[in-house]
C-alpha positions as CSV (number, residue, x, y, z in Angstrom):
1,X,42.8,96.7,-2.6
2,X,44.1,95.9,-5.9
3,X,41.8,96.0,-9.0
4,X,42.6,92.6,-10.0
5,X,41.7,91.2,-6.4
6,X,39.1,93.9,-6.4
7,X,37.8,92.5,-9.5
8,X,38.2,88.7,-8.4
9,X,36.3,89.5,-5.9
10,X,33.3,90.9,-7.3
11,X,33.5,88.2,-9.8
12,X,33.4,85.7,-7.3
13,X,30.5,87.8,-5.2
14,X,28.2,89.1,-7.0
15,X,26.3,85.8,-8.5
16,X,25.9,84.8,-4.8
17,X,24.3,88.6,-3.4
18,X,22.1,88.6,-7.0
19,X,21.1,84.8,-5.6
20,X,19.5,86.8,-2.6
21,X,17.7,89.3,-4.6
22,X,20.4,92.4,-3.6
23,X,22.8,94.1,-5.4
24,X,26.7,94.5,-4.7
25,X,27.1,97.9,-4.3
26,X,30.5,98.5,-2.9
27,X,33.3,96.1,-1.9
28,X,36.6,97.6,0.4
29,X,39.3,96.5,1.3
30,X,41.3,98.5,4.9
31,X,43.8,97.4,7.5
32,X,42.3,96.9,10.8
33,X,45.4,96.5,13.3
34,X,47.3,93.8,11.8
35,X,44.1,92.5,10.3
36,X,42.3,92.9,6.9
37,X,39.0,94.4,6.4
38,X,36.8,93.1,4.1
39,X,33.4,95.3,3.6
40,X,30.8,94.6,1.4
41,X,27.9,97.1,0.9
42,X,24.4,95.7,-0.7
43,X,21.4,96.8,-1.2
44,X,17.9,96.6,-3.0
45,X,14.8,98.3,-4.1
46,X,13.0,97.4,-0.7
47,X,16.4,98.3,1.3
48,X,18.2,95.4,3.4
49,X,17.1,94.1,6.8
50,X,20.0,92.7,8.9
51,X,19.2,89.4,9.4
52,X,19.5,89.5,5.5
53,X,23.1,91.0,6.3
54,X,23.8,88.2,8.3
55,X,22.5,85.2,6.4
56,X,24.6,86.6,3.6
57,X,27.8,87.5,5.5
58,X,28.0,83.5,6.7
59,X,27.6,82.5,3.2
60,X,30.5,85.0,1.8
61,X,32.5,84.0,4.5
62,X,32.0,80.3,3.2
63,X,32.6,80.9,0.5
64,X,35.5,83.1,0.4
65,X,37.0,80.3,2.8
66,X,36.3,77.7,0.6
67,X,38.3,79.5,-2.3
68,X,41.1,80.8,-0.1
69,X,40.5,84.3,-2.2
70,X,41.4,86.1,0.6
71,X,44.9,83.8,1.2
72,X,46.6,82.7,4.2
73,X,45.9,86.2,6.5
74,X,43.4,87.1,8.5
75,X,40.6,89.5,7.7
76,X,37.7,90.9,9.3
77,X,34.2,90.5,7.3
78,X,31.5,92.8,7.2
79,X,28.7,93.0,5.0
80,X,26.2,95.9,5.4
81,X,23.5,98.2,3.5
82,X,24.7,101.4,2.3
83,X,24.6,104.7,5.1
84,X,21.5,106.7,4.1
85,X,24.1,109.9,3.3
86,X,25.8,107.6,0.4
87,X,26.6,109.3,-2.4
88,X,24.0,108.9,-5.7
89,X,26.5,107.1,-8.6
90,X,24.0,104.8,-9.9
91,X,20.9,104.8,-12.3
92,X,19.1,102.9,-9.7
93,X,20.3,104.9,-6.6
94,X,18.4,108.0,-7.5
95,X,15.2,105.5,-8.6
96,X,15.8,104.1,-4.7
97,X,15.7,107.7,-3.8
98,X,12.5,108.5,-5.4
99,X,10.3,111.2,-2.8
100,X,13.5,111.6,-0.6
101,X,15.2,115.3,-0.2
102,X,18.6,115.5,-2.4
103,X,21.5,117.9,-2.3
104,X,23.0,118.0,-6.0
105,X,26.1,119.5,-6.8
106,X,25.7,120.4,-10.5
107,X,28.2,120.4,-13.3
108,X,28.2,124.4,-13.4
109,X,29.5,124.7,-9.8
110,X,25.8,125.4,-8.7
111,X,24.2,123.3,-5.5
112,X,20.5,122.4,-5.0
113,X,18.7,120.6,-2.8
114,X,15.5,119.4,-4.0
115,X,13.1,116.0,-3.7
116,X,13.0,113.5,-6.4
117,X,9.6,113.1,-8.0
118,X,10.1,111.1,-10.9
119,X,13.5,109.5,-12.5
120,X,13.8,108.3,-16.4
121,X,17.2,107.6,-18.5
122,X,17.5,111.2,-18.9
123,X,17.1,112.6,-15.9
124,X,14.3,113.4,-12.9
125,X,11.5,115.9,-11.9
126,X,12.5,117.6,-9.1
127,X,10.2,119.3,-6.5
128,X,12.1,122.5,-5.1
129,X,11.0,123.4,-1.9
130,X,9.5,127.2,-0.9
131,X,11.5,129.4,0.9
132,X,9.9,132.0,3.6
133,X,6.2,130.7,2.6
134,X,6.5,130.2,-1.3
135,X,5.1,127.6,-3.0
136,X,7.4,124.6,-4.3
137,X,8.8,125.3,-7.6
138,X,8.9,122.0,-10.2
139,X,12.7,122.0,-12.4
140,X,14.1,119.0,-14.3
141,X,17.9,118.2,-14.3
142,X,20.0,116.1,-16.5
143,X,21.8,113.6,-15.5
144,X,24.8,115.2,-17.5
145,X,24.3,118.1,-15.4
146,X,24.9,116.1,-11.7
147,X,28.4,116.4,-10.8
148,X,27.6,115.0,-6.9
149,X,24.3,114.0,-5.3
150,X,23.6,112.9,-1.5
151,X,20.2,112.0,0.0
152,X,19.9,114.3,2.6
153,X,18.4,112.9,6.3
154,X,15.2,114.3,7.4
155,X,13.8,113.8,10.7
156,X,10.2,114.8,10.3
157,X,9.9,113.1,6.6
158,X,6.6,111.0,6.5
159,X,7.2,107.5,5.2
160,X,6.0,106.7,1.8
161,X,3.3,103.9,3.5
162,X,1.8,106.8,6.0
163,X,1.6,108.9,2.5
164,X,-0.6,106.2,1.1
165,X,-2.8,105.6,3.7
């Protein structure tokens, strides 16, 4: 997709996913057969349910109909909440991620995986688990110093409202 339609587009978008209380992530653009793509990732501090997906996705469509932004072809619309394996880009990503597991690829070349305790403008506090029975280790990184981050998925992680009861 062009950055000019790109741009229309989130220009057109994002005062109508702000309206529901999300943010506009992501939008992408593929071919799909002879047919367009159109995805639109959200999301929010409380995540996204899907019939919030879908209550949005007939207004874009609506929209987007009613401004023929798209033109004359046909496209496929989808509108979705990011994968949990999406990459960290934004301030408020790593907030979101707050007591989740990370993998960080750092500036240096270095990798570390390590859960988010706390996040500022500078950076986070960072819990790095023990290995072969040692304690956790606490370590603060930059944001400077994050080349890549990804939440990593864990199966036996205890949600933060079993943590609080």
């Amino acid at each position: 997709m062009s950055t000019t339609q790109s741009d229309r587009l989130r220009g057109l978008l994002e005062p109508l996913v702000a309206a529901k209380g999300l943010d506009l992530e992501e939008i992408e653009m593929s071919k799909a057969g002879k047919r367009r793509m159109l995805r639109i990732i959200v999301d929010s501090d409380e995540g996204v349910e899907l019939d919030a997906c879908a209550e949005l996705s007939r207004e874009v469509s609506d929209l987007l109909d009613a401004t023929e932004a798209m033109g004359e072809d046909e496209y496929v619309l989808e509108v979705s909440s990011p994968g949990a394996d999406r990459p960290l880009t934004e301030h408020r990503h790593y907030i979101r991620a707050t007591g989740r597991l990370v993998k960080f690829q750092t500036s240096d070349g270095g990798e570390l995986i390590a859960r988010i305790l706390e996040v500022d403008d500078e950076g986070m506090d960072l819990e790095v688990p023990g290995v072969k029975g040692r304690k956790a280790t606490a370590r603060r990184i930059a944001f400077t110093d994050i080349a890549k981050a990804r939440v990593e998925i864990e199966f036996n992680r205890k949600d933060k409202k079993e943590e609080e009861a």
